[in-house]
Backbone as a printed PyTorch tensor [residue, N CA C, xyz], in Angstrom:
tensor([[[ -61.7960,  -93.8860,  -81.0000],
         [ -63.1940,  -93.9530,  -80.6360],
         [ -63.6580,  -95.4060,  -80.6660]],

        [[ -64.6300,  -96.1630,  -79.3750],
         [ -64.8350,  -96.7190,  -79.7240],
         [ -66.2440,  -97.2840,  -79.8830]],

        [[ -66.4330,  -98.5840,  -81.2610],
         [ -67.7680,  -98.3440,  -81.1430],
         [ -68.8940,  -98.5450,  -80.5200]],

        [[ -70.1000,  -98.7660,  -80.2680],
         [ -71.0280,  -99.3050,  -79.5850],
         [ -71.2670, -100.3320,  -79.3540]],

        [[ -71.9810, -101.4410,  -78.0410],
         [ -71.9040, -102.1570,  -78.1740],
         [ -72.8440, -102.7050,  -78.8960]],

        [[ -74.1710, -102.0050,  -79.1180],
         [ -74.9610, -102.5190,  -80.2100],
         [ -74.6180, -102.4740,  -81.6220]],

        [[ -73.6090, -102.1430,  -82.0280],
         [ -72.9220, -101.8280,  -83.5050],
         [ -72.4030, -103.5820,  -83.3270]],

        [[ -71.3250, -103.5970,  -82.1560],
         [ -70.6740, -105.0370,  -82.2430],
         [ -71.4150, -106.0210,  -82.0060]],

        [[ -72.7120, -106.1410,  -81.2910],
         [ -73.4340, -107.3030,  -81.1760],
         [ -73.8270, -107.3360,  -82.8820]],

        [[ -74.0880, -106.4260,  -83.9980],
         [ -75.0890, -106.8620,  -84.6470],
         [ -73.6180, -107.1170,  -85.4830]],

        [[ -72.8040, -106.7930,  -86.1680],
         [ -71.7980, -107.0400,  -86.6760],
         [ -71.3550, -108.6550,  -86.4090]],

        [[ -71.1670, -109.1530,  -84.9770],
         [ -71.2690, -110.8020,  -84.4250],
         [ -72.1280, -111.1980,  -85.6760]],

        [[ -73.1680, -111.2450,  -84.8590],
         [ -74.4980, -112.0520,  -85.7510],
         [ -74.3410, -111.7920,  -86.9890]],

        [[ -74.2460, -110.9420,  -87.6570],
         [ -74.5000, -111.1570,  -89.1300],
         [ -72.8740, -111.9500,  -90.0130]],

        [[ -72.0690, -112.0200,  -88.9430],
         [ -70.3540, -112.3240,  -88.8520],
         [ -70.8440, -113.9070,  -89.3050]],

        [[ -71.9490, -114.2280,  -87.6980],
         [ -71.9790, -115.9990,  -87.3950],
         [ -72.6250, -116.4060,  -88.1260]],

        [[ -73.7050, -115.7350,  -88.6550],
         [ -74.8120, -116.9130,  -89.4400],
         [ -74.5370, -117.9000,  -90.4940]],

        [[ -74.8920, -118.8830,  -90.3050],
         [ -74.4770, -120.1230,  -90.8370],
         [ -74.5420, -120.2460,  -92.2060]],

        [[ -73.3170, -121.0530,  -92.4460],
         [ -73.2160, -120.9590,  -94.5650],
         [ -74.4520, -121.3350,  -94.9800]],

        [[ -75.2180, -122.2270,  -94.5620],
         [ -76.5490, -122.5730,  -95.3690],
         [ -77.3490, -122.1140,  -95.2250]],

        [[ -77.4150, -120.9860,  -94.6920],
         [ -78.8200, -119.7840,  -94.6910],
         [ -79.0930, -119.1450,  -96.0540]],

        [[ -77.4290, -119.2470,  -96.5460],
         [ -77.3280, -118.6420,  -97.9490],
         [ -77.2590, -119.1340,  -98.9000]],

        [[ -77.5700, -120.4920,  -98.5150],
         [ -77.4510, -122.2840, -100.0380],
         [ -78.8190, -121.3680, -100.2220]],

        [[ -78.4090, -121.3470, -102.3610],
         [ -79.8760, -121.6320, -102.6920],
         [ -80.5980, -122.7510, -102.8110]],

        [[ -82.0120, -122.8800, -102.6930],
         [ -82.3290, -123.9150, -102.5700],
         [ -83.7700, -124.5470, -103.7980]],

        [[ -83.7660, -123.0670, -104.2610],
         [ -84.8150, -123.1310, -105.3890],
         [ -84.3370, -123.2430, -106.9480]],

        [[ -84.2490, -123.4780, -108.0800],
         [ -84.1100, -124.0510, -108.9250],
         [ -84.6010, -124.0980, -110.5040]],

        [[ -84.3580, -123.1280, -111.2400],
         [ -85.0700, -123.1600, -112.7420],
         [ -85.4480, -124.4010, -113.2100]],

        [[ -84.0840, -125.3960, -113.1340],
         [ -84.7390, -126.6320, -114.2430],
         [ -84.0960, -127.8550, -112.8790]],

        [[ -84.7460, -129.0800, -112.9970],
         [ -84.6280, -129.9450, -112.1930],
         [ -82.9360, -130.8540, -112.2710]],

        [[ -82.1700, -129.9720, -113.5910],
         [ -80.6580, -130.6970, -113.3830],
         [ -79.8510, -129.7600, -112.7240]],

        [[ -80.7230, -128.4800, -112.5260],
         [ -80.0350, -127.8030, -111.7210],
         [ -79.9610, -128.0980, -109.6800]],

        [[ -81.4230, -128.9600, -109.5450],
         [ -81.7540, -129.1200, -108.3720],
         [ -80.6610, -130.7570, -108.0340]],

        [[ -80.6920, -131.2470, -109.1480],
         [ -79.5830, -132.2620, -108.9790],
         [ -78.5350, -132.3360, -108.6630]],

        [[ -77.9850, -131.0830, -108.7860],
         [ -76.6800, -131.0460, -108.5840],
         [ -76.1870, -130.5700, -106.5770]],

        [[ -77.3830, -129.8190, -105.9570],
         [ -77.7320, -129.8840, -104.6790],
         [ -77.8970, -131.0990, -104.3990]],

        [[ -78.7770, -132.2500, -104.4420],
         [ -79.0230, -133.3010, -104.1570],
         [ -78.6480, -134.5780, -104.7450]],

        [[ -77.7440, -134.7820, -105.1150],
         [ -77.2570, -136.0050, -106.4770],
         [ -78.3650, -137.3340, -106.1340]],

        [[ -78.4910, -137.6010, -104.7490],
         [ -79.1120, -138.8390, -104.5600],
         [ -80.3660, -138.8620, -103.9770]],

        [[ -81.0500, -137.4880, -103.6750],
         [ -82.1660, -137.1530, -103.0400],
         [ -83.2140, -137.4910, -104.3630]],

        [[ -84.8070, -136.8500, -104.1740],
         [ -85.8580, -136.5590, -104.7480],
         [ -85.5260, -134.9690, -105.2690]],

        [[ -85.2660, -134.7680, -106.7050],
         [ -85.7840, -133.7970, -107.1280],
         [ -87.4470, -133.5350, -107.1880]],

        [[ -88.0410, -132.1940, -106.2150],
         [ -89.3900, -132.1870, -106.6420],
         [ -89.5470, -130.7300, -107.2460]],

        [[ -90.9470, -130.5590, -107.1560],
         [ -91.5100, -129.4180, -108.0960],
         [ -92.2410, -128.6620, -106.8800]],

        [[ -91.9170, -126.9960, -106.3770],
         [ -92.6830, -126.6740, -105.4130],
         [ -93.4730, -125.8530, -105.9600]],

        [[ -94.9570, -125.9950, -106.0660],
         [ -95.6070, -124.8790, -106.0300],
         [ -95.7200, -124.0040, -104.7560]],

        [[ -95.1020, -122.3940, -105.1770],
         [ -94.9780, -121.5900, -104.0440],
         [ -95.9980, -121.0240, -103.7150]],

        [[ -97.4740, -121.2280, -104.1920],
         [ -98.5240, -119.6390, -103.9440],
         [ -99.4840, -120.6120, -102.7480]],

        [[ -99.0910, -121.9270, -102.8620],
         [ -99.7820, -122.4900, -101.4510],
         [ -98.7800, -124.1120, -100.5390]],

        [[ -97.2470, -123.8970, -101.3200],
         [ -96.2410, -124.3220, -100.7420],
         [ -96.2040, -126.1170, -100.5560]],

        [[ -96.9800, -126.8240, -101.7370],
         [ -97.0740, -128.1520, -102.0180],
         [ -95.9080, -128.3750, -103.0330]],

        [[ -95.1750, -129.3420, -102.6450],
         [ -94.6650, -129.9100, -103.9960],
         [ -94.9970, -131.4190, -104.5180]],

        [[ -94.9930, -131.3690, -105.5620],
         [ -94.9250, -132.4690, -106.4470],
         [ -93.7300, -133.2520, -106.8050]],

        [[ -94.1570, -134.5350, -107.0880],
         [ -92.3070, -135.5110, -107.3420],
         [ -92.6050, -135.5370, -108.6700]],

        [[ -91.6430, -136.3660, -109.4880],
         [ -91.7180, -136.2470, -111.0340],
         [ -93.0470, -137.4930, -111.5310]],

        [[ -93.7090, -137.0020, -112.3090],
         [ -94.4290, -137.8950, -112.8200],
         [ -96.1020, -137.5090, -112.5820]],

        [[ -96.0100, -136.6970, -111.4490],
         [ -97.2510, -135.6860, -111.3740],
         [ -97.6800, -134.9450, -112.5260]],

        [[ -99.1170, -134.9210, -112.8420],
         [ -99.3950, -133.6480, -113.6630],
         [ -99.0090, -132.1050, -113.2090]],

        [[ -98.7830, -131.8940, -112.0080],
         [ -98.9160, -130.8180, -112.0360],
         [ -96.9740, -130.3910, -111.6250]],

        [[ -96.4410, -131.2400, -111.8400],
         [ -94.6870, -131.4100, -111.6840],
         [ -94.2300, -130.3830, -113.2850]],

        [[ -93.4880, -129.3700, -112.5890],
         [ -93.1710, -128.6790, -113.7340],
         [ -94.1030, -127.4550, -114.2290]],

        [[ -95.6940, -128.0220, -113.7450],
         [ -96.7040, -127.4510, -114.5070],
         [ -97.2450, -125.8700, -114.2470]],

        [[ -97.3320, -126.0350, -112.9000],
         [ -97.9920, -124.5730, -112.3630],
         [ -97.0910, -123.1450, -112.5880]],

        [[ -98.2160, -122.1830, -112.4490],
         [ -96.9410, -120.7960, -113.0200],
         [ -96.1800, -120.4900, -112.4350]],

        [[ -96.3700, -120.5580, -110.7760],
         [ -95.0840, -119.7320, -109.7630],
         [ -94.6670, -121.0720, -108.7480]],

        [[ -93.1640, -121.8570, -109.3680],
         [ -92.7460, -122.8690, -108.7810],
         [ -91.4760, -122.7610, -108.9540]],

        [[ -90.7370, -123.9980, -108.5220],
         [ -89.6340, -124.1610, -108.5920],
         [ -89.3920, -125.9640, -108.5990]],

        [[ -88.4780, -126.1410, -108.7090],
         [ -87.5350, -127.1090, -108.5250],
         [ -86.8260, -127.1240, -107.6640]],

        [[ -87.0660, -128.3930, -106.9470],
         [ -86.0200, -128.1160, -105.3990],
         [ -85.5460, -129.3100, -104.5920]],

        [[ -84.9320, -129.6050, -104.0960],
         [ -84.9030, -131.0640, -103.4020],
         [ -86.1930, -131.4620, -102.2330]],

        [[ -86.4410, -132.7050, -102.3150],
         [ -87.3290, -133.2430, -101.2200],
         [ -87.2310, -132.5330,  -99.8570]],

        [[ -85.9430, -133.0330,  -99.5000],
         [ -85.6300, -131.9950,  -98.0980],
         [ -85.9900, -130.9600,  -97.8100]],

        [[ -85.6190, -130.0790,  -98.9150],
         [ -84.9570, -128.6710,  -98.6940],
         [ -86.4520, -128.3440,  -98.5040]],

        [[ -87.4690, -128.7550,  -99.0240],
         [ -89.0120, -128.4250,  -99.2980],
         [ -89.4730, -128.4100,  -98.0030]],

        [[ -89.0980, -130.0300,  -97.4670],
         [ -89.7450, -130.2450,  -96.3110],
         [ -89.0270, -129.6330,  -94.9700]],

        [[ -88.0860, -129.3890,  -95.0760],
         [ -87.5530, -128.3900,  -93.8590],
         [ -87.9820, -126.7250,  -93.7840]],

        [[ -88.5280, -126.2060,  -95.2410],
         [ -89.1220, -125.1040,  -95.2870],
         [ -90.5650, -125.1840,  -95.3140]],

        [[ -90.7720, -126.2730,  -94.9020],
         [ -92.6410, -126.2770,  -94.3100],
         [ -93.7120, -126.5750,  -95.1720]],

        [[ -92.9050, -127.3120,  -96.7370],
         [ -94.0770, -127.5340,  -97.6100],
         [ -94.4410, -128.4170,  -97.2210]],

        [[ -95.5760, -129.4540,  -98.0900],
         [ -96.1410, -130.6540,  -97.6380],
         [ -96.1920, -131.0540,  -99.0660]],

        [[ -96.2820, -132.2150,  -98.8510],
         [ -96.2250, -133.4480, -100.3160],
         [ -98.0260, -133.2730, -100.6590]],

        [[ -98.0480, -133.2050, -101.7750],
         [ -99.3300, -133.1620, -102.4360],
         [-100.1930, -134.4730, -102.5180]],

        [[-101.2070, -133.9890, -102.0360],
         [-102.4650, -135.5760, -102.1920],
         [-102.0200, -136.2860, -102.8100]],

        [[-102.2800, -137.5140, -102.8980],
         [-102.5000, -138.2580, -104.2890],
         [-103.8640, -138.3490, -104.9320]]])
């Protein structure tokens, strides 16, 4: 029997998708985000309105629902760097 071709198209795609869809990119403590980025900006993302902070901010580390994450990784997922 054989199978469908919508069985094999979706089987492809989920076959191809690229290794870094599945890098984590978020981070408990900031030596963990180091080790993703050795030479980048470790920052601090607050997720409930998607700003992060660099180290030395008050609010770096501070807020309840964040993470630790590299500069990049932040800014390719659409955060924005916080006022000064």
């Amino acid at each position: 029997m054989t199978p469908p071709k919508a069985a094999i198209a979706v089987l492809l795609c989920l076959t191809a998708a690229p290794a870094a869809a599945f890098t984590q990119t978020k981070f408990a403590t900031p030596e963990a985000a180091r080790q993703r980025c050795p030479r980048g900006i470790v920052v601090w993302l607050s997720m409930p309105n998607n700003v992060f902070y660099p180290a030395g901010a008050r609010a770096y580390g501070a807020t309840p629902h964040g993470a630790y994450m590299c500069e990049q990784d932040a800014v390719a997922q659409g955060a924005r760097a916080a006022r000064r």
